[in-house]
N, C-alpha and C positions, 0 to 999 in steps of 0.2 A: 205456098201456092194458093192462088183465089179463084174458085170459080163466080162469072158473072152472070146472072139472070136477070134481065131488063123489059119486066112485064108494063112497064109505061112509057107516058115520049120525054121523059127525063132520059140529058144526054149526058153519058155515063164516060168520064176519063178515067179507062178502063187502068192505064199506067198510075195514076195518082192511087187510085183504092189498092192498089197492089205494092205499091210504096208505102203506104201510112199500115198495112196489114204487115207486111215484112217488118219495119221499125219494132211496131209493136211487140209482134211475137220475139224477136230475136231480144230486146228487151225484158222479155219475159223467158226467156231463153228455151222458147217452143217453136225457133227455126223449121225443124222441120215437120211442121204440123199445116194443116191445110184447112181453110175455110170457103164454103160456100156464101154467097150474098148475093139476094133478090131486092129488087127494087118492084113494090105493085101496090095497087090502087087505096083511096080509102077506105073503099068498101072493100076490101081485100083484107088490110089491114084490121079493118074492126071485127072482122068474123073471128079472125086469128085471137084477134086478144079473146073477145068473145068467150072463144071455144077454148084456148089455155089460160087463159088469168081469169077469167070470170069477168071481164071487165067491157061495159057496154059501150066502150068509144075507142076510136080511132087515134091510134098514137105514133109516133114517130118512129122508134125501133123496137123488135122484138127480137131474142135470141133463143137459137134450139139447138141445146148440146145435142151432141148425135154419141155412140157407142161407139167407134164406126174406128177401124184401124189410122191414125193416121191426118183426122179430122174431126178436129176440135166440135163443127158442127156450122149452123144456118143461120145469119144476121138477115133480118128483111128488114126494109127501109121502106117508110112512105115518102117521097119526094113532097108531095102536096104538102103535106104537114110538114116534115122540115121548114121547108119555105114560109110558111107561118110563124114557126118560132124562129127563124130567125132573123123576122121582122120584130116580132115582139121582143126581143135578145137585142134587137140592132145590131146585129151582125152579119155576116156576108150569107149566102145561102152553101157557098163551098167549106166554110169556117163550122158551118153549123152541120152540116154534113157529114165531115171529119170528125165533128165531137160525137155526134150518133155511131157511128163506123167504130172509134174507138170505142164506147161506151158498149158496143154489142161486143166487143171481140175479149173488151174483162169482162165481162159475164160471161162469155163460153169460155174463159179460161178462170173462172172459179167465184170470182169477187160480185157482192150481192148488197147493192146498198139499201135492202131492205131489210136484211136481217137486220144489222143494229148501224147505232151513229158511227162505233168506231168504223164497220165495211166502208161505212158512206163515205167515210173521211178519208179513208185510205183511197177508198173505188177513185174519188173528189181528185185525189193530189198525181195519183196515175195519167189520169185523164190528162189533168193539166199541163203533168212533165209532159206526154207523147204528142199535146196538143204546139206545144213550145219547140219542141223539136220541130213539127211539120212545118209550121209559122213563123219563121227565125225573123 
């Protein structure tokens, strides 16, 4: 299950994020696990990182494992910044969107491609298969 928070006028296909969230987990074989996902501003976004990563800019997704029975935890999306990258990517802004979406949802289910190369490679080829799946 997804819940959807849509703090922008980015227009949210509420069925798509809840499909590509289903694939993933069930892939992951964490079916019945639940995530929240907010979409909000840059300046939303950069406070957030701000205040948990130490980091003074605005970035695309952040993920917050929760304790919480049931749920995995909290994917925030900045749409502005998507859309940036994936002009810069040359890629569709729903393409790149998806890859953030997946990209939050292994981190709240473990995988951290900052600890070392091999995460990033594994975090890297994840990504890829669920993005190949959604993209046939």
């Amino acid at each position: 299950m997804i819940e959807i928070n849509n703090l922008t006028s980015f227009v949210v296909d509420k069925k798509k994020f809840s499909t590509v969230a289903k694939k993933v987990l069930k892939g992951e074989n964490k079916e019945s696990e639940s995530i929240s996902l907010a979409f909000v501003s840059k300046e939303e976004i950069e406070k957030l990182n701000k205040t948990f990563r130490k980091k003074n800019n605005p970035t695309d997704v952040l993920s917050f494992e929760l304790n919480e029975r049931d749920c995995l935890g909290e994917i925030v999306i900045c749409p502005d910044i998507v859309k940036q990258n994936a002009k810069k990517y040359r890629v569709s802004t729903e393409q790149e969107m998806i890859k953030v979406f997946i990209h939050g949802i292994l981190h709240l289910l473990g995988y951290d491609h900052e600890k070392s190369k091999k995460d990033d490679l594994i975090m890297e080829k994840k990504q890829e298969k669920y993005l190949s799946k959604i993209f046939k």
